[in-house]
N, C-alpha and C positions, 0 to 999 in steps of 0.2 A: 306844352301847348296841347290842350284838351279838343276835340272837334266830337261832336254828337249828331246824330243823327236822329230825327224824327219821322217814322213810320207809321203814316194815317192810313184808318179804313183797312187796320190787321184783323184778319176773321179770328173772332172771341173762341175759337176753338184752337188755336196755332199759339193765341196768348199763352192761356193756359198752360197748353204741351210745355210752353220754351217757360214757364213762372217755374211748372213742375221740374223739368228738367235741369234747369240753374239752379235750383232748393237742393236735387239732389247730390250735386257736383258741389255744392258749396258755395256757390259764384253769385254772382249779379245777373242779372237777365242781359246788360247790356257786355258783359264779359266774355258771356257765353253765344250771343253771336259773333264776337270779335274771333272767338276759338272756333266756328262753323265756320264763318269763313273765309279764315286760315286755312281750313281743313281745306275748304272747296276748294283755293284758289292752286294751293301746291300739289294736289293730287290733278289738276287740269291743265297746269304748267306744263308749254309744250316745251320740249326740249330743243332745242339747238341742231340743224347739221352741222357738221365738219366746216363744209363750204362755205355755211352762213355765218359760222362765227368767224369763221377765216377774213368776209367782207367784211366784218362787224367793225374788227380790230385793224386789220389790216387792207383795206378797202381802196377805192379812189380818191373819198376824200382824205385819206393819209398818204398821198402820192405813192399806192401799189397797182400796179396793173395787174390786174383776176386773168388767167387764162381763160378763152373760151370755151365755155361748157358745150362739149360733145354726147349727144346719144342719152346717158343717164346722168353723167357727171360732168368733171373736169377733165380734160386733155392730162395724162398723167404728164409733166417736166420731165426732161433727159438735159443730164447735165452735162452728157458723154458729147465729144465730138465725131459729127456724124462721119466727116471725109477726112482723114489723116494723111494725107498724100502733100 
């Protein structure tokens, strides 16, 4: 499954650059924005908190209750029993 894009009204100066630049790599012009942006998109890719992948996966709607976020973060769990008596 092929999909294309058509980009009107490119300033005849950027053609150029990207004709020049895809000749020199070997490529297609349309190859070579496919590899730009790639480039863009994974050097811009935010990363993940801890927290947020933790809702991500294991969230509400996967029947987990998230502790409530104190202060910066989460409320750290204690597993430990508080009164032993």
């Amino acid at each position: 499954m092929s999909t294309s894009i058509t980009v009107r009204d490119i300033d005849p100066g950027d053609k150029s650059w990207l004709r020049r630049e895809a000749r020199k790599f070997g490529v297609s012009m349309e190859e070579l924005v496919r590899r730009l942006i790639h480039e863009k998109r994974t050097k811009t890719e935010r990363r993940l908190k801890p927290s947020e992948a933790f809702a991500r996966h294991f969230g509400e709607e996967h029947g987990v209750e998230l502790p409530p976020p104190v202060g910066r973060g989460y409320k750290p769990l204690s597993f430990s029993r508080e009164e032993e008596e």
